[in-house]
N, C-alpha and C positions, 0 to 999 in steps of 0.2 A: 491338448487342444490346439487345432492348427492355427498359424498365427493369422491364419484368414476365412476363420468360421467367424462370420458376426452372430454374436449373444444379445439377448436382451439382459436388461437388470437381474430377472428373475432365475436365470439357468443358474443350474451348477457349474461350482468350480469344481476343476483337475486339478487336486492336489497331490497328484504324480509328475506332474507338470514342471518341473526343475527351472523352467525358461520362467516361469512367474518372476522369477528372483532379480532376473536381468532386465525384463519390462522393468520392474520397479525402481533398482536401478539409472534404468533412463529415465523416467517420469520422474525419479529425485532429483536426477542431476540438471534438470529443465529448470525445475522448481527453484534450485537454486542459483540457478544462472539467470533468472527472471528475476529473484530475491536482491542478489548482490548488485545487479544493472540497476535497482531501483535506489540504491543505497551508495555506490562504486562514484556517481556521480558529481555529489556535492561539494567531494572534497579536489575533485578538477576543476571546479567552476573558476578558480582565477587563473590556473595554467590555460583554460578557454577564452576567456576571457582577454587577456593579454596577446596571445598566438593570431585569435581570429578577431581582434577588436568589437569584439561583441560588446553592447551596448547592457546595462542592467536589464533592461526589458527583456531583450534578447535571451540573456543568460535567466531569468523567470520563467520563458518561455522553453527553455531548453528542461527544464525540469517540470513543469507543471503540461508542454503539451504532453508528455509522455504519461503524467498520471489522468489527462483529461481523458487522454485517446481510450487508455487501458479501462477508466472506468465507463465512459459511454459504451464501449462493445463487451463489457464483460458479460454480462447477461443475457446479448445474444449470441456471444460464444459460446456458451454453458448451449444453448435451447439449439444452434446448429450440430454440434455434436451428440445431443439427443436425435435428431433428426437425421444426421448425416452419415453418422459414426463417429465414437470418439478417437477410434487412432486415425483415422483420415484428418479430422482439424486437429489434432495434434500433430502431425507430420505436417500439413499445413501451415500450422504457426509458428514451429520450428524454425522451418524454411524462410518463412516471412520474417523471422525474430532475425535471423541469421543474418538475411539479406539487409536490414536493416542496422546490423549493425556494425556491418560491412561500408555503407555507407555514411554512419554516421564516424569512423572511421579516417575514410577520406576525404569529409567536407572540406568544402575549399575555402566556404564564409560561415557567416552566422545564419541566413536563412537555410541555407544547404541542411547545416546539422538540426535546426527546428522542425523540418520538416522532415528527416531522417526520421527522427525523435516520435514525432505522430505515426510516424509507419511501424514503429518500433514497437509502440503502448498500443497500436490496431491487432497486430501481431502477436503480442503477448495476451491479449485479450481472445485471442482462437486457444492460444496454448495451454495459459493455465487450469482455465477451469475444466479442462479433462482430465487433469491429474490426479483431483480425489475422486472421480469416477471410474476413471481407468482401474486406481487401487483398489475398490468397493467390486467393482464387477470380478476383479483378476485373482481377488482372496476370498476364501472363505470365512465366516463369523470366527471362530474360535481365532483366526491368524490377524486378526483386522490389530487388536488390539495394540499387539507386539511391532506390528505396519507403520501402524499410527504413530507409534512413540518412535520409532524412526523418523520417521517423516515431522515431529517436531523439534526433534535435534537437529533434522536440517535445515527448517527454518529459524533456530537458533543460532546454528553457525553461519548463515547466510546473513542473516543482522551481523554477528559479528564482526566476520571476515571482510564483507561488501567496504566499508571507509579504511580499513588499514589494506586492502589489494589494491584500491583505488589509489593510495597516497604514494604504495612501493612503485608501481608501475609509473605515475606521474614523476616520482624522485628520481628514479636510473632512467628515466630520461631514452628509451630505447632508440638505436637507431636514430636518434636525433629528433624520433616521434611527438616527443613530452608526451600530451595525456591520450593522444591518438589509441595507445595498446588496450586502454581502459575498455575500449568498443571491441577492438582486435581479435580480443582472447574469447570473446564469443565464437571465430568461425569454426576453429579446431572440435570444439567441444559440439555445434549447433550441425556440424556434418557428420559427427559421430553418432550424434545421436538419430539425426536421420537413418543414415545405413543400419546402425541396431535397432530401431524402432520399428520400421517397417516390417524386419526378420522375425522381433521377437515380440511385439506386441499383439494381442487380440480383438481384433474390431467388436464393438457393441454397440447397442439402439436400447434407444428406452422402447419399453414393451408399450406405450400406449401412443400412437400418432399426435405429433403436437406439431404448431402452425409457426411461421415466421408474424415478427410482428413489427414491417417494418416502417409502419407509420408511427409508431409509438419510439424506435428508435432512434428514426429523426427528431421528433419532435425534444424527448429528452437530451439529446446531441446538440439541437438547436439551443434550445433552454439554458443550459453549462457553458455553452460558447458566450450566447448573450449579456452575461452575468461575470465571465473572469477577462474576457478581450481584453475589455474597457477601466478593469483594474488594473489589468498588466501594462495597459499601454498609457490608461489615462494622467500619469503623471509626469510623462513624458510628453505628453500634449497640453499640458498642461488643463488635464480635466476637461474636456471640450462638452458642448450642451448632448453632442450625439452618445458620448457616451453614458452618461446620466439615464438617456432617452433608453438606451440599448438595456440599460441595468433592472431597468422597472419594465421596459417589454419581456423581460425574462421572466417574470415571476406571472403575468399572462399566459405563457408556451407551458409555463410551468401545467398551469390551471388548466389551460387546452389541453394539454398529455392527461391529466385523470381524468377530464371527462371521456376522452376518446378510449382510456384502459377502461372503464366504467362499459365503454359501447362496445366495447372488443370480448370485453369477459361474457355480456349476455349474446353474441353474436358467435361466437363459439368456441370462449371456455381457451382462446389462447393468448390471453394478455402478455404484455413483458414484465408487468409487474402487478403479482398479484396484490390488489388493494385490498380484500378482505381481512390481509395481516393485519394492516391499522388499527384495528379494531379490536385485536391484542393487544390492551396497558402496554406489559412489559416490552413487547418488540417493537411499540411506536418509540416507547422510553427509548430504548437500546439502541434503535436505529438513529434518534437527535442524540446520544453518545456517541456513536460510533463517528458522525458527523461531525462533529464539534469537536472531539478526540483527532480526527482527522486533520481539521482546523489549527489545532496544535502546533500538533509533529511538523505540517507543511512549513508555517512559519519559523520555529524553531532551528531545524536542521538547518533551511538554508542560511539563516540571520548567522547561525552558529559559527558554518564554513566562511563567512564573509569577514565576521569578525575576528575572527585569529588569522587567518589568512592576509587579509588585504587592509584592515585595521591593524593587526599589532603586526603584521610582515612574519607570520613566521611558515615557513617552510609546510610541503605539505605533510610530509611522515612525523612531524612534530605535532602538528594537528591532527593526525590517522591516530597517532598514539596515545594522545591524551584523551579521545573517545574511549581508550581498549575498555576502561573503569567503569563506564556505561555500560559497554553491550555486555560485559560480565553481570553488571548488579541486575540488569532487565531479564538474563536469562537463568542466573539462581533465583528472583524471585518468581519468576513464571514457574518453575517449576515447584516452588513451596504451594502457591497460590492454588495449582491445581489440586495437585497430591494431598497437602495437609492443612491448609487452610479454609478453601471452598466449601467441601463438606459439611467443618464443624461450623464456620462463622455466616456462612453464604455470603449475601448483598455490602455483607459489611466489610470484608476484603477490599473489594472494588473502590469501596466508598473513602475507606482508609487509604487505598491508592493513589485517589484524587487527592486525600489532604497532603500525604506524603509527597506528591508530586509539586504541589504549591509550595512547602517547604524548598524542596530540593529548589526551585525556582528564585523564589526570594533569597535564599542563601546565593544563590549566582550573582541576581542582580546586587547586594551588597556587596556580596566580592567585587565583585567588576569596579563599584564606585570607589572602595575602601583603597583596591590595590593600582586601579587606573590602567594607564597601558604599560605601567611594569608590570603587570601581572605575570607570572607563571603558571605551567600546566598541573605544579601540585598543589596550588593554593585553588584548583579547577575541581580538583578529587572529587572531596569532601560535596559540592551540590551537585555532582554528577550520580557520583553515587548513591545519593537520596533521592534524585530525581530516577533513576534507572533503577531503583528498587523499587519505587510508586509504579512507574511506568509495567513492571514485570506485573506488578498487582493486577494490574487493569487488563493489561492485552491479553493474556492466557486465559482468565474464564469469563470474558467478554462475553465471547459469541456464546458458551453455555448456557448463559444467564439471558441472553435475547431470544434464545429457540426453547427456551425450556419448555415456555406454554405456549408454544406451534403447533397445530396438528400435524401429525407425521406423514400428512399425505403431502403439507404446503413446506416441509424441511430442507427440500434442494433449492425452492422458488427464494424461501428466506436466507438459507444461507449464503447462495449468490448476491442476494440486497443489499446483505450485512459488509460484502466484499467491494462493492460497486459504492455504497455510502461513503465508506471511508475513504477510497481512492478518491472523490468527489470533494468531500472534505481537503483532504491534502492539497488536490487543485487551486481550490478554493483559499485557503491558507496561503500558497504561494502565489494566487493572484495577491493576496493583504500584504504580503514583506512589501509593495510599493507604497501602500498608508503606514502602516508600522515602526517599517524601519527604515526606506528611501527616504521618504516624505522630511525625517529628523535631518539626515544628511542633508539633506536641498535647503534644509533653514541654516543652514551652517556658511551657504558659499565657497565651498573647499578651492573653487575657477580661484579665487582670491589671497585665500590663505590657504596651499597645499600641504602645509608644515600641522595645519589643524586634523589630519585626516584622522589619524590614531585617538584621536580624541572623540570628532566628530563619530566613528563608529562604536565607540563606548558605548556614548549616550544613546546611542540608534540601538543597541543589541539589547542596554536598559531599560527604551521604551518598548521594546519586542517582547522582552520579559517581563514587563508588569501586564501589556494585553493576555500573554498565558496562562498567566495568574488568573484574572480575572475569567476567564473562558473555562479554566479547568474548577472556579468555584462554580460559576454554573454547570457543568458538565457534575458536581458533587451532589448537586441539588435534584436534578435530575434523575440519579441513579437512588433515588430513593421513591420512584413508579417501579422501579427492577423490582423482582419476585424476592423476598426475604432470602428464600434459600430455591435455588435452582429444583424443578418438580423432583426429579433424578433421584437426588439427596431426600425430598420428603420421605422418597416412594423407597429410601433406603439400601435404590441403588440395584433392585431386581430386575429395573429393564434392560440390565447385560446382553442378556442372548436372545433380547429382542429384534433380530435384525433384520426387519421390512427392506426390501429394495427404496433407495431413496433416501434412508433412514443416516443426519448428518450430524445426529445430538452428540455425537461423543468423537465429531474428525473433526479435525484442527482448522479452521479456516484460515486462506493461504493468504495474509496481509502483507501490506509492506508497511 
């Protein structure tokens, strides 16, 4: 197949075709350069912090505008690379991801690297979501499976890998960089894969004409901005009435975005989200999961990095390394959950995730009070690893259990949802670390008592830990609208070699 015949969904693959192997290849190594950039981050936030005198806000910002950007355009990354071709926005986003991380590289301040950061998550938002389309059109049925399971080792090892490259690169200190290389080590790889991807990948279109839908993507852009601005900054303003004002006109833009998907869909059939999923139990279920899961991880990760870091002082590779026990337990359970759990137990997996994750939770926050800021990274183990084996429960057959009862024609429209909810979540969550966990700090007075600090982040990471709790009990309650047991498993598992163009029930959706 030439690398410049554009296909639709529907054509046959060439599987004489040898260069398939190297497209995929590139499309993996994207995937996971998008993976660890999402992850690489948090555990620089005080070497940033320090270097560029970035402000808390600032540093909120440096992590949430990148998951805001990535989730507002994901969905119309997905629908322009239907339209456009998906190796044209994937070279596109590439270049964009690159350029961007090129600059965020060499910011000179705190607003420089903010705004790098939204060029960054615009960019990765062209990129990603051609990646399991690229793989769907470039293999055939029989090869998908063996694809797949590649392609979720590499988003296992890009959880893992992304906080311990992030912590080596910040420690050795390069060239006098500090966390600078964190961004750096994008260009090598983001121009490599340029010049291979052009060579060896194969252009394709979805077989049936679909529309840009760009009032619907302001609008929801509008709506996400309105809602996190005024969290991230309001504490720092000390709450002011406009941001209040800002928070409740959001949920208005909100309500203006469905009715005008509502008038887009009867007007011609090319929404940016199709509403008629709602009305699917389990995907509404799924999607206020995926949301409020999102919620989580946002607040969490970064309280995390804050609190070993800049509350107990300790180094960054000291903090990379006492995560390793995590991203092992999340990626042996993900891999039980699918293979040998899901099937037999269905819904109840999940649900058991959620408690086990409350565990792992409350076992922190006791530690943390029990042992103070002597704490250690082995007295950490132990709720990491219950928390990252809950956590393994959850994220692997998530997205199974949300698409199960989608129609197969609405499977790319939901899967993309499913992707963009939780990036949104995330945001969202890192707007909260300013109520959560600043807000504790600010009652402390630290301007006064400096000597209080390692204390005062205790109690801040303690109160960030009981809101999780409380969020993942709701998130537990909820996953009992999810379908007992995924349709898939009812049906015993015969729709293998069912593979409709389109068709996303059994590919991994690509989260951070």
């Amino acid at each position: 197949m030439s690398s410049h015949e554009a296909v639709t969904d529907g054509a046959p693959t060439d599987t004489s075709d040898k260069r398939r192997w190297i497209a995929l290849a590139i499309v993996m190594t994207a995937a996971f350069m998008d993976l660890v950039d999402a992850t690489i981050v948090n555990i620089a936030i005080p070497s940033i912090e320090r270097d560029l005198g970035a402000s808390f806000g600032a540093i909120q910002w440096i992590t949430a505008g990148y998951a805001l950007a990535f989730a507002a355009g994901l969905i119309t990354g997905g629908r322009l690379g239907d339209i456009y071709g998906r190796k044209r926005l994937f070279l596109l986003g590439t270049a964009g991801f690159t350029l961007a991380s090129a600059l965020c590289g060499f910011a000179a301040n705190p607003e420089m690297l903010v705004a790098s950061r939204l060029l960054q998550g615009a960019a990765a938002a062209m990129m990603v979501p051609q990646v399991l389309s690229i793989i769907h059109v470039t293999f055939p049925a029989h090869e998908r499976g063996k694809v797949f399971g590649m392609f979720g080792a590499i988003i296992g090892l890009g959880a893992v890998s992304g906080p311990l490259l992030g912590a080596l690169l910040t420690q050795w200190n390069i060239a006098g960089l500090e966390w600078r290389p964190i961004f750096l080590i994008n260009l090598p790889v983001g121009i490599a894969g340029l010049i291979l991807g052009r060579k060896f990948i194969s252009e394709s279109k979805a077989p049936k004409a679909l529309r840009l839908d760009i009032v619907g993507m302001l609008l929801v852009t509008a709506a996400l901005l309105m809602l996190i601005y005024p969290l991230t900054r309001g504490r720092e303003l000390d709450w002011p009435l406009w941001g209040h004002l800002m928070m409740a006109g959001s949920l208005l833009v909100f309500a203006a975005f469905v009715v005008y998907e509502k008038y887009k869909t009867k007007k011609d059939g090319s929404p940016l989200v199709e509403l008629s999923l709602f009305r699917v139990k389990s995907f509404a279920a799924g999607i206020a999961v995926q949301l409020t899961f999102g919620v989580v991880l946002g607040i969490f990760f970064l309280v995390w990095t804050l609190y070993m870091q800049i509350g107990l002082g300790w180094s960054p590779l000291k903090a990379g390394l006492t995560g390793v026990p995590f991203s092992i337990a999340v990626s042996v359970a993900a891999g039980l959950s699918v293979q040998k759990l899901v099937p037999r137990f269905g819904r109840k997996v999940l649900q058991a995730g959620a408690l086990t994750m409350i565990a792992g939770v409350l076992l922190y926050l006791i530690e943390a009070g029990r042992y103070g800021t002597g704490i250690e990274p082995w007295q950490m183990t132990l709720p990491l690893v219950v928390m990252g084996l809950g956590m393994g429960l959850i994220v692997a057959p998530l997205t199974d259990a949300v698409l199960s009862e989608v129609p197969r024609e609405h499977a790319g429209s939901a899967s993309g949802l499913i992707n963009t909810t939780g990036q949104m979540g995330n945001a969202l969550g890192l707007g909260l670390v300013s109520v959560v966990f600043f807000g504790v700090i600010d009652d402390r007075n630290l301007e006064q008592a400096p000597a209080g600090t390692a204390a005062a982040f205790t109690d801040a990471f303690q109160n960030s830990l009981g809101w999780a709790a409380g969020v993942l009990a709701a998130i537990f309650l909820v996953m009992f609208a999810l379908p007992a047991k995924p349709k898939q498993h009812l049906e015993g598992g015969d729709d293998e070699g069912d593979e409709t163009p389109g068709s996303v029930e059994k590919e991994p959706a690509l989260t951070h």
